[in-house]
N, CA and C of each residue as an Amber inpcrd file, in Angstrom:
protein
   393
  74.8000000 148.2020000  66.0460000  75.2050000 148.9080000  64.8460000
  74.0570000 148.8730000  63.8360000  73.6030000 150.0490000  63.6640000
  72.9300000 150.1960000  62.2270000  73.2780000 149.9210000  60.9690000
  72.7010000 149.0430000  60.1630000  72.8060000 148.4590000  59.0740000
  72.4830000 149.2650000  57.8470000  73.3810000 150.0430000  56.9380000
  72.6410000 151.1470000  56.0630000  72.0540000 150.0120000  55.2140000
  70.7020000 150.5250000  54.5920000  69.9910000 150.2360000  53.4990000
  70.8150000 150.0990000  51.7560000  70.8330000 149.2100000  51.9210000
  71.6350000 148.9480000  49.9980000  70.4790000 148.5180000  49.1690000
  70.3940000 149.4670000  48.0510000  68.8770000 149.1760000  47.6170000
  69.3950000 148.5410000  45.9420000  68.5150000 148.1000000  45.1290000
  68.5770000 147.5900000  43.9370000  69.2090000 148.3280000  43.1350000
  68.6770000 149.5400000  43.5320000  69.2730000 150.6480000  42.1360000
  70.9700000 151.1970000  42.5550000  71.4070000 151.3420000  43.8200000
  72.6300000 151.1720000  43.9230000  73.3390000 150.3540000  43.5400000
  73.2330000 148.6410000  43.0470000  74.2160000 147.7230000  42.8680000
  74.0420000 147.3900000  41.4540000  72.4900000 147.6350000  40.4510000
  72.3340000 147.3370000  39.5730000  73.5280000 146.9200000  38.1160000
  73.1480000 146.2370000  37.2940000  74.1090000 146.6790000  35.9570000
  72.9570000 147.2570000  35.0320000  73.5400000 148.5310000  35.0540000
  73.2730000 149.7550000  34.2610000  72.8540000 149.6230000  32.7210000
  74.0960000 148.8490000  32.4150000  73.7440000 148.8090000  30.8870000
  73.3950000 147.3990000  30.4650000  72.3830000 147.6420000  29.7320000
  71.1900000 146.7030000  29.2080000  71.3770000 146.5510000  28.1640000
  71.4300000 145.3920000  27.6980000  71.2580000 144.2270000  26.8190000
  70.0970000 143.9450000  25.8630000  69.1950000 144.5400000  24.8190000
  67.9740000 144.3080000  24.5810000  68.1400000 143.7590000  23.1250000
  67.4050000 142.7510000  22.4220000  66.9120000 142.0470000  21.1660000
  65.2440000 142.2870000  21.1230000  65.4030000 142.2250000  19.6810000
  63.8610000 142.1100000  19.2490000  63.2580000 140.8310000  19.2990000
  62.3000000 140.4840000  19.3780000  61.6180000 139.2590000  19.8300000
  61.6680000 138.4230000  18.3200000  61.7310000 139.2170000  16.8330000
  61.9440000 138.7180000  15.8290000  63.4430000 138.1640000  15.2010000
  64.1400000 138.4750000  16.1620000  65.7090000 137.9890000  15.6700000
  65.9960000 136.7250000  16.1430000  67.0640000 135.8610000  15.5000000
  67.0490000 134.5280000  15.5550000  67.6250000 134.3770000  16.5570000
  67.6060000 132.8580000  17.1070000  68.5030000 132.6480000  18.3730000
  69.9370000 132.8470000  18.0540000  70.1810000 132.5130000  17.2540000
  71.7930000 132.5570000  16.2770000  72.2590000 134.1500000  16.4040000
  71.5700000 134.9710000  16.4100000  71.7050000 136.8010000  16.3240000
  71.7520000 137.0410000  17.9710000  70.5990000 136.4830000  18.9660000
  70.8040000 136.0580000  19.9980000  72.3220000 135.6050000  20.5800000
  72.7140000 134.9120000  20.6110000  73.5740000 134.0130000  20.8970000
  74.8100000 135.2400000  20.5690000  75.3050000 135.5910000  19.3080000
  76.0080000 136.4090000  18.8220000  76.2750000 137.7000000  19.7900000
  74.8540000 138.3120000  20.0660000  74.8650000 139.7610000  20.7100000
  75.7000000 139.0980000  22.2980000  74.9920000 138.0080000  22.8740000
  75.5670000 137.5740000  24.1930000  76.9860000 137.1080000  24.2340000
  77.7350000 136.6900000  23.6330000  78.5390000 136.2790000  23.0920000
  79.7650000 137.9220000  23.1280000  79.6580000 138.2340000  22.2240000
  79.9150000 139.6310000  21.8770000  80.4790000 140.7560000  23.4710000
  78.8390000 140.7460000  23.8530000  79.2780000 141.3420000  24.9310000
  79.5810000 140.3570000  26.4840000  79.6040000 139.0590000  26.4720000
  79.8270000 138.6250000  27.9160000  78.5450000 138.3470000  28.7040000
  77.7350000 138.7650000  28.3110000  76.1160000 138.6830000  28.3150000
  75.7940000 136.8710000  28.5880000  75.1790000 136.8640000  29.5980000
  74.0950000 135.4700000  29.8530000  72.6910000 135.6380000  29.4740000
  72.2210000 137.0050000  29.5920000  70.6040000 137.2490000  28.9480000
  70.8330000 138.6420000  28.2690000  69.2020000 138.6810000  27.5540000
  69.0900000 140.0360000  26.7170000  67.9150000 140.2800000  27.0380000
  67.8320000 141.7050000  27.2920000  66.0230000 141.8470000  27.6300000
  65.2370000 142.1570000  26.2310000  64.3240000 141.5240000  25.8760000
  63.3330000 141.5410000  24.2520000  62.6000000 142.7240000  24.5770000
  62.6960000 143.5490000  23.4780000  61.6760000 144.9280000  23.2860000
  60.1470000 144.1350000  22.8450000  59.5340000 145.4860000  24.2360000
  58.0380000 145.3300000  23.7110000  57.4770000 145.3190000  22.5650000
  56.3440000 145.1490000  22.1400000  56.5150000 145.6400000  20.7390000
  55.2870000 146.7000000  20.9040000  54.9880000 146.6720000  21.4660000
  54.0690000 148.3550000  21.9040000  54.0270000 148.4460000  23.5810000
  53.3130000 149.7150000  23.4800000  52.7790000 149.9140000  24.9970000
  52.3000000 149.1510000  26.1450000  51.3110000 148.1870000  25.4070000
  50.6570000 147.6750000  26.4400000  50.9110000 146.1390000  26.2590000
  52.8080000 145.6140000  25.9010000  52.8340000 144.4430000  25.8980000
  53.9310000 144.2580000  26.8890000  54.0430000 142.9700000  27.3610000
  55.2110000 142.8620000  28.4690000  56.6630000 142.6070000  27.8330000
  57.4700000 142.8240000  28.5140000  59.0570000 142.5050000  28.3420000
  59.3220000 141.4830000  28.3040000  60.0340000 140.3530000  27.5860000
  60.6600000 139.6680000  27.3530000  62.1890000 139.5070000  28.1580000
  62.3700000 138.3300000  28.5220000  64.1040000 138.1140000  28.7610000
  64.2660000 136.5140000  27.6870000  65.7420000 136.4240000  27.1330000
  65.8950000 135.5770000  26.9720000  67.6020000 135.1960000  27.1700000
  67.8000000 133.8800000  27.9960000  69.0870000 133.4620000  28.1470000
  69.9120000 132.3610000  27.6450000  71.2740000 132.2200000  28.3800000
  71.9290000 131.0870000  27.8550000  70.9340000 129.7240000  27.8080000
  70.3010000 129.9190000  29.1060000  70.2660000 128.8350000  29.5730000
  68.8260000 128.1140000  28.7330000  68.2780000 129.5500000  27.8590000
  67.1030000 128.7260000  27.2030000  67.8430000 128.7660000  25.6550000
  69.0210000 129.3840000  25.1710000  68.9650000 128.8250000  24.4890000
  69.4590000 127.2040000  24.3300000  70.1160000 127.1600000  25.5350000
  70.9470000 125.4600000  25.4020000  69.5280000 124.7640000  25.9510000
  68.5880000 124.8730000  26.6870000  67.2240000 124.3590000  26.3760000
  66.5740000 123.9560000  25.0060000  66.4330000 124.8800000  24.6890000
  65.7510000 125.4070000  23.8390000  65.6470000 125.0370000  22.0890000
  67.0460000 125.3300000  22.1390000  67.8530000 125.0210000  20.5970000
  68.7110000 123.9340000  20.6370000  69.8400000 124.1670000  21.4630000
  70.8950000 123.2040000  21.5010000  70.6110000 122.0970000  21.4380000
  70.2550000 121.5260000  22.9010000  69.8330000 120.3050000  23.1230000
  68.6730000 119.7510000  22.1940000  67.3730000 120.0000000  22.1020000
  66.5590000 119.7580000  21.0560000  67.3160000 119.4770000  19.8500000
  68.0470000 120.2780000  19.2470000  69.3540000 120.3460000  18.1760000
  68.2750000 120.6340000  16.7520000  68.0520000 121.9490000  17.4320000
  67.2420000 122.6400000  16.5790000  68.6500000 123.5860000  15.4930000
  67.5710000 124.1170000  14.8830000  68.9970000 124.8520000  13.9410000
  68.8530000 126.5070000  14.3530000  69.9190000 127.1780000  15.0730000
  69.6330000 128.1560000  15.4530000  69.0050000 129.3280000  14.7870000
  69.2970000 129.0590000  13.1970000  68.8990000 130.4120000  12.2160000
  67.3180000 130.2080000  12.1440000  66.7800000 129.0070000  12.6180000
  65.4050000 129.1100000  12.0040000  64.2720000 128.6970000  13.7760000
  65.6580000 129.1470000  14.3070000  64.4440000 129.6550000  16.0190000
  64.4630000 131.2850000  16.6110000  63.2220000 131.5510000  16.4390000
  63.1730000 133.3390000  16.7880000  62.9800000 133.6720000  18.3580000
  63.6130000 134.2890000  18.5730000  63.7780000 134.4620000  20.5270000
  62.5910000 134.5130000  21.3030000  60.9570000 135.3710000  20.2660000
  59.7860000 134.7910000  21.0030000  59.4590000 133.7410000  21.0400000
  60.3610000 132.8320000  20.3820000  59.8570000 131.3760000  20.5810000
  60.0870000 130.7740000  22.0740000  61.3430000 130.8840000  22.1720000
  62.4030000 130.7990000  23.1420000  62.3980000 131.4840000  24.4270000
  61.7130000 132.7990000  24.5130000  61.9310000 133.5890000  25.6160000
  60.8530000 133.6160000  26.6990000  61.4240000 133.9550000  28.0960000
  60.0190000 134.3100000  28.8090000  59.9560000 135.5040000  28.9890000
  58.0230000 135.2230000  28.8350000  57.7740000 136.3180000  29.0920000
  56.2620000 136.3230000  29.9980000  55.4000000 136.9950000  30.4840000
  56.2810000 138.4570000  30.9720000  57.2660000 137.9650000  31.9400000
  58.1780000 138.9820000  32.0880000  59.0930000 138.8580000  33.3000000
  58.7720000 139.0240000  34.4310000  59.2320000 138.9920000  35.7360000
  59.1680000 139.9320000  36.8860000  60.0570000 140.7950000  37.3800000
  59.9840000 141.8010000  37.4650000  60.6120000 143.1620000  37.5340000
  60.7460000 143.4170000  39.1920000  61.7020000 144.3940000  39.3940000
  62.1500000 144.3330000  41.0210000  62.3040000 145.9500000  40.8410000
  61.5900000 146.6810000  42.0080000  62.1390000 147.8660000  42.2770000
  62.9280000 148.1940000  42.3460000  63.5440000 149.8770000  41.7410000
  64.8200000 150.1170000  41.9470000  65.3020000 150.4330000  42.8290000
  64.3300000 151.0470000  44.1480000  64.0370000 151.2410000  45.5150000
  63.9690000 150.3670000  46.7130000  63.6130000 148.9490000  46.1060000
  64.0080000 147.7780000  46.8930000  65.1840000 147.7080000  47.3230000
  64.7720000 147.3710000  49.0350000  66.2770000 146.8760000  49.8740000
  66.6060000 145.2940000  49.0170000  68.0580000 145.0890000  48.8040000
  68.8760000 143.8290000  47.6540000  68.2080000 142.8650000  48.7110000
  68.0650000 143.0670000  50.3460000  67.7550000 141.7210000  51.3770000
  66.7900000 141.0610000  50.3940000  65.4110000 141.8160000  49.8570000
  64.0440000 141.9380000  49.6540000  64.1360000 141.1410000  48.4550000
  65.2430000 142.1090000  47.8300000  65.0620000 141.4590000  46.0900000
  66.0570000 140.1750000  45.8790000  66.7810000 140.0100000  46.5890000
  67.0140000 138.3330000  46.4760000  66.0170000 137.3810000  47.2060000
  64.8000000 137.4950000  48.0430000  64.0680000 136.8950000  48.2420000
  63.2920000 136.4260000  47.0860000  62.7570000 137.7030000  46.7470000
  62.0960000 138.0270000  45.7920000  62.4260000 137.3040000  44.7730000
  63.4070000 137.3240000  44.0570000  63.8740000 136.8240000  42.3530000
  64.4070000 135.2720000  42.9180000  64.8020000 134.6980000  44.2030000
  65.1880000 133.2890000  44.6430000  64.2600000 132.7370000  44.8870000
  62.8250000 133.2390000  45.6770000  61.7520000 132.8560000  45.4960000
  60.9560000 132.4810000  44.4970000  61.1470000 133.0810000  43.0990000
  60.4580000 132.6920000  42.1340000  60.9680000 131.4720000  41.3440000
  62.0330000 131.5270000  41.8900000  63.1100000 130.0590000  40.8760000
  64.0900000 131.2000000  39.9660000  63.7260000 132.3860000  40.0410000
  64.9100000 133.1490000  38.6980000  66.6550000 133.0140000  39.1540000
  67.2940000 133.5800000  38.6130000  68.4530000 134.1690000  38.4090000
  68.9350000 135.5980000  38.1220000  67.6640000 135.9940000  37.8490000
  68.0920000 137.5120000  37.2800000  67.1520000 138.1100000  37.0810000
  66.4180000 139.2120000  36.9380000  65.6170000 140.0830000  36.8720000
  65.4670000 141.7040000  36.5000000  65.2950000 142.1060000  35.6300000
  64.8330000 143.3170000  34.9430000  64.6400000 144.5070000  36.1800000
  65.2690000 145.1240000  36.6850000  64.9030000 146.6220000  37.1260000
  63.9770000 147.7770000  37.1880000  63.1550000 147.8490000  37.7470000
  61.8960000 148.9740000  37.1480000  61.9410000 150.1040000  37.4500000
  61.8060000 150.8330000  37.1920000  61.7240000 152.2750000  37.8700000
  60.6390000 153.3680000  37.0230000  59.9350000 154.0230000  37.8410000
  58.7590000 154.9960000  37.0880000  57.8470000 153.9830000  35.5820000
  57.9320000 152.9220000  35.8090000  57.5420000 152.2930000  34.7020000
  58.3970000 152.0040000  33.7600000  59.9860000 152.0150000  33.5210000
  60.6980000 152.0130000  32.7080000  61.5270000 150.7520000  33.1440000
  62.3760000 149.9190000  32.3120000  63.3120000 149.1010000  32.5440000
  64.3760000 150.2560000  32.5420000  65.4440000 150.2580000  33.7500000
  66.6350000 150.9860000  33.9550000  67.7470000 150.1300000  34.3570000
  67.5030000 148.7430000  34.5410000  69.1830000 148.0960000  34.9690000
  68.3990000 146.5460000  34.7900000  69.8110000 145.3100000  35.3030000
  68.9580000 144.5250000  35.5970000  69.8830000 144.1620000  36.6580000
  69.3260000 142.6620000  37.4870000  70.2010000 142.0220000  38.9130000
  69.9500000 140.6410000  38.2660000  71.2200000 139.9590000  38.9940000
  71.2840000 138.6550000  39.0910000  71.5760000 138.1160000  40.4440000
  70.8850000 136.9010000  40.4130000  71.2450000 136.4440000  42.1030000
  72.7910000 136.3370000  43.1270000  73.5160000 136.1940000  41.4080000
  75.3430000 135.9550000  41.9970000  75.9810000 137.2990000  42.3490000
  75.5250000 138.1120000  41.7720000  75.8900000 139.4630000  41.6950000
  75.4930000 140.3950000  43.0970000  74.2790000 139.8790000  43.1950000
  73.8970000 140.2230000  44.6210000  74.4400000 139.9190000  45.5620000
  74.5870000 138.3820000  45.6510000  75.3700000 137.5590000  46.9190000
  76.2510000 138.0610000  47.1320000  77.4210000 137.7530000  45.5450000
  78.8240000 137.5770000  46.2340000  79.0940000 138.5620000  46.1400000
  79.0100000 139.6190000  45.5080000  79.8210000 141.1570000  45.4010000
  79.0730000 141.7480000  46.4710000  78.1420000 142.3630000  47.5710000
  77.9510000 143.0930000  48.4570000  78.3380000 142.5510000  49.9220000
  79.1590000 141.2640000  49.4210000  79.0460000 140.8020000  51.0440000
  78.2290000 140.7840000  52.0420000  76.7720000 139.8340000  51.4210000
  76.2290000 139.9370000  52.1890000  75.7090000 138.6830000  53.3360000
  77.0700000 137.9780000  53.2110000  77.4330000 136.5830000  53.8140000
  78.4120000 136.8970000  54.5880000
């Protein structure tokens, strides 16, 4: 039996999550919060700079634990960057190598040069059945 191809941009989540790299973790926290959100992808701030992600998990790094005060930590403090980005054309086999290989959880979507979705490793696994 032939195995059809399930690629990144078929399973993606569509709608994206983005903060400015100047807003506090506290505004952070709020937007994720709000929508159900574990990360937000940070706008470039021009052309030729990289994307930003920032998550739960740096802010409870980051702020929490340290027991920093959230209004006076700004998400470029906090965030990584650059990211690594996964084709939207990538077979999901490829791109959970890919984003499990690096140590991530989740990863930004690319397409024609644009961010268009993002993936997470759980999302991949358990929803396509691919166990």
């Amino acid at each position: 039996m032939v195995r059809s191809i399930i690629r990144v941009q078929d399973v993606m989540q569509k709608e994206l999550l983005t903060i400015d790299g100047m807003a506090t973790s506290k505004e952070a926290a709020a937007v994720m919060r709000s929508h159900g959100a574990s990360e937000l992808l940070v706008h470039k701030r021009n052309d030729d700079d990289a994307w930003g992600i920032v998550s739960i998990s740096d802010l409870i790094r980051k702020v929490v634990v340290p027991d920093r005060k959230a209004e006076d930590v700004y998400v470029y403090e906090i965030m990584t960057k650059p990211v690594i980005t996964v084709p939207a054309d990538m077979d999901i086999r490829y791109a959970i190598r890919l984003v499990h290989g690096t140590g991530l959880h989740r990863a930004p979507v690319e397409s024609m040069g644009k961010i268009v979705g993002m993936i997470t490793l759980s999302s991949l696994v358990l929803d396509h059945e691919l166990l």
